[in-house]
C-alpha positions as CSV (number, residue, x, y, z in Angstrom):
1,X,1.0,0.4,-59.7
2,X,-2.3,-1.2,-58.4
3,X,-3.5,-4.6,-58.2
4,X,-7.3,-5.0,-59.0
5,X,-7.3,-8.6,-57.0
6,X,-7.1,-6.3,-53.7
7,X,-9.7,-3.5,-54.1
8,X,-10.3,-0.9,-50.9
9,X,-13.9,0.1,-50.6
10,X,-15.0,3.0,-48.6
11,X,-17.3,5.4,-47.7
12,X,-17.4,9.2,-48.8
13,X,-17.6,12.1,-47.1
14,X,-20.6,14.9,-47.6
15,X,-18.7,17.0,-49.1
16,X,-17.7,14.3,-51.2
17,X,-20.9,13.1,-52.8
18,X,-21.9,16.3,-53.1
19,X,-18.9,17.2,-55.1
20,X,-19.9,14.3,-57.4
21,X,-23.8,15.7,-57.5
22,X,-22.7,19.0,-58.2
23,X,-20.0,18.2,-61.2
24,X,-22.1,14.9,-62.5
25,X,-26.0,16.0,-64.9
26,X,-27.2,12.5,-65.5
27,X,-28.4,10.5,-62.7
28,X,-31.3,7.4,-61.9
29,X,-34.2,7.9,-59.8
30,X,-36.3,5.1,-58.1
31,X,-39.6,5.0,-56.9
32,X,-42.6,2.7,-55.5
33,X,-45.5,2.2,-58.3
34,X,-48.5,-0.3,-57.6
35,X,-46.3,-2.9,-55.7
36,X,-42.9,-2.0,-58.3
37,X,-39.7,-0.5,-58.2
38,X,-38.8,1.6,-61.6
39,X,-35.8,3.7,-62.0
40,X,-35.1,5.8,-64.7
41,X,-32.7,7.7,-65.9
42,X,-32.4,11.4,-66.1
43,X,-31.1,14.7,-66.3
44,X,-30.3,17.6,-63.3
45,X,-28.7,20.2,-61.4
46,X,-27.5,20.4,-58.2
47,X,-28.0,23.1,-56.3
48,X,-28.5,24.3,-52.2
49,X,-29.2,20.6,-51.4
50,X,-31.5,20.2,-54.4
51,X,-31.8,18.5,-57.4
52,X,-33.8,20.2,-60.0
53,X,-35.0,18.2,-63.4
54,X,-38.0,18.4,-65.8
55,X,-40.1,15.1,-67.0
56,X,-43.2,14.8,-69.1
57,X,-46.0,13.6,-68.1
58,X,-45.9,9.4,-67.2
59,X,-45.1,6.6,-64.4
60,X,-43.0,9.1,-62.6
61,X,-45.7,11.6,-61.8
62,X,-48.3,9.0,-61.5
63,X,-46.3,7.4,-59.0
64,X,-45.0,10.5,-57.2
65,X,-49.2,11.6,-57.0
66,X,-48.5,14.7,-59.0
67,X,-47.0,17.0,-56.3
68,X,-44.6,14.5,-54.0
69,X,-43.1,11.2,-53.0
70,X,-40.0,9.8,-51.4
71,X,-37.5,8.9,-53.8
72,X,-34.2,8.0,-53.9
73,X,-31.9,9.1,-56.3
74,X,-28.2,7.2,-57.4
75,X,-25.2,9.2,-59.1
76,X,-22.3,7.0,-60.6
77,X,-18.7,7.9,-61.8
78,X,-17.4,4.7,-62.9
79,X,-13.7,4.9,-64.5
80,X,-12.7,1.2,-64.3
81,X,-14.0,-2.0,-62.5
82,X,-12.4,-1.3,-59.3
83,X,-12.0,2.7,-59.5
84,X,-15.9,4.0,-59.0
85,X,-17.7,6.4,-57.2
86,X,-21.5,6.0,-56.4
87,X,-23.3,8.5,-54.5
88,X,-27.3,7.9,-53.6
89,X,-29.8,10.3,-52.4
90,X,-33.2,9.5,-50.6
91,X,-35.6,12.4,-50.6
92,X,-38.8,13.6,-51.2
93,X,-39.7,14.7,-54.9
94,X,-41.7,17.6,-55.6
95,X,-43.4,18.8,-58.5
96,X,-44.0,22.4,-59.6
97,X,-47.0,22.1,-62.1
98,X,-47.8,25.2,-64.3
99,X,-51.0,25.3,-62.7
100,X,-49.4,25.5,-59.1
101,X,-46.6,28.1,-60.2
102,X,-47.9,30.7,-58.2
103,X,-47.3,28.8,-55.0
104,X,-43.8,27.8,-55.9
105,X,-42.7,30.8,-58.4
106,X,-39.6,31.7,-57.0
107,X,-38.5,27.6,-56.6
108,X,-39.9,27.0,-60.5
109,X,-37.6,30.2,-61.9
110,X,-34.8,29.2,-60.0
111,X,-35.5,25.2,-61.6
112,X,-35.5,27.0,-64.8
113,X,-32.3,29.0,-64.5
114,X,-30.6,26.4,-63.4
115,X,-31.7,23.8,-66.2
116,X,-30.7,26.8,-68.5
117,X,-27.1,25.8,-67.7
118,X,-27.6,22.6,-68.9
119,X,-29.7,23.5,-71.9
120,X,-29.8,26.9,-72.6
121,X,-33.0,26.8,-74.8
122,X,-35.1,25.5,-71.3
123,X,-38.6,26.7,-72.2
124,X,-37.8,28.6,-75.0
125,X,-39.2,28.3,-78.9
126,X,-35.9,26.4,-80.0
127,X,-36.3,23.7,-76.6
128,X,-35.3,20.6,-78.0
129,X,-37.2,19.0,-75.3
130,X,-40.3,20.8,-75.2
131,X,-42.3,18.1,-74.5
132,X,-41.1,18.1,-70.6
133,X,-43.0,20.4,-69.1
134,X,-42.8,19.7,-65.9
135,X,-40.0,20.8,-63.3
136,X,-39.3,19.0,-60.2
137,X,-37.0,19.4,-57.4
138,X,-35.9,16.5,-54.9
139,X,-35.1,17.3,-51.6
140,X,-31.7,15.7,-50.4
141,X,-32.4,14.8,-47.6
142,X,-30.2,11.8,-47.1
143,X,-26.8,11.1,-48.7
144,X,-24.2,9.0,-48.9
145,X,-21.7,7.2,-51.3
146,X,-19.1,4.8,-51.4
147,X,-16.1,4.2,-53.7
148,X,-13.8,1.6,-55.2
149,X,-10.2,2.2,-56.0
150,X,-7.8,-0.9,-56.7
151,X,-5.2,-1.6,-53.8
152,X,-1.4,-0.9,-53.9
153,X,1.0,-3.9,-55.1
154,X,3.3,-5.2,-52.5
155,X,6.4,-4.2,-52.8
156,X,8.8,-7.5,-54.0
157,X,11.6,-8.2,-51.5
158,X,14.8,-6.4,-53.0
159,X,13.0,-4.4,-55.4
């Protein structure tokens, strides 16, 4: 049995958070824009120490310059109010434009392949997100995560 009124917080291995990048698609990036902080949400892979997405064009490229940034990058499994799982990134994001394929093919049909286990249509006539055009990949280059679970009950006397 557990007690919510004594949670345990602690701190997650590598392995650990990247477990929970590599089985978790939907994630919230933050970045600096004109004196802001935005985060947004969206969808990726994890692969090789990578996290590969596609965006349209908007505040996240305008803010990243077009080609890269530092960003950081947060991952939540959240099953209850003390039982969670949060694992954040910091990294630099890089974009892979069509007009700079060339210079990162191998990187951009890799991004594609693996988006195509996500949504098999990826660039294709039947994409049901065509208007994303543009695939990224963030660098993780710093991670780490933390966790809530809820704390044991104390035994009664005589039980």
């Amino acid at each position: 049995m557990s007690d919510p009124a004594n949670p345990r917080f602690s701190t997650l291995s590598h392995d650990e958070c990247t477990a929970i990048l590599d089985r978790n698609h939907v994630g919230r990036i933050a970045y600096a824009r004109g004196g802001r902080v935005d985060i947004q949400p969206l969808n990726y892979v994890y692969h090789d120490g990578w996290l590969y997405g596609r965006t349209s064009e908007g505040a996240k490229l305008a803010a990243t310059d077009a080609t890269w940034a530092q960003v950081a990058f947060e991952v939540d499994e959240v099953e209850d109010f003390f039982r969670w799982r949060s694992v954040v990134v910091h990294g630099g994001f890089y974009t892979m434009l069509d007009d700079h394929v060339s210079l990162h093919e191998h990187e951009w049909w890799q991004g594609i392949q693996l988006l195509r286990t996500l949504v098999p249509d990826t660039f294709t006539r039947a994409d049901p997100v065509a208007f994303r055009t543009v695939v990224f990949r963030i660098a993780v280059q710093e991670v780490s995560g933390r966790e809530a679970v809820p704390g044991a009950v104390p035994a009664l006397a005589g039980a």
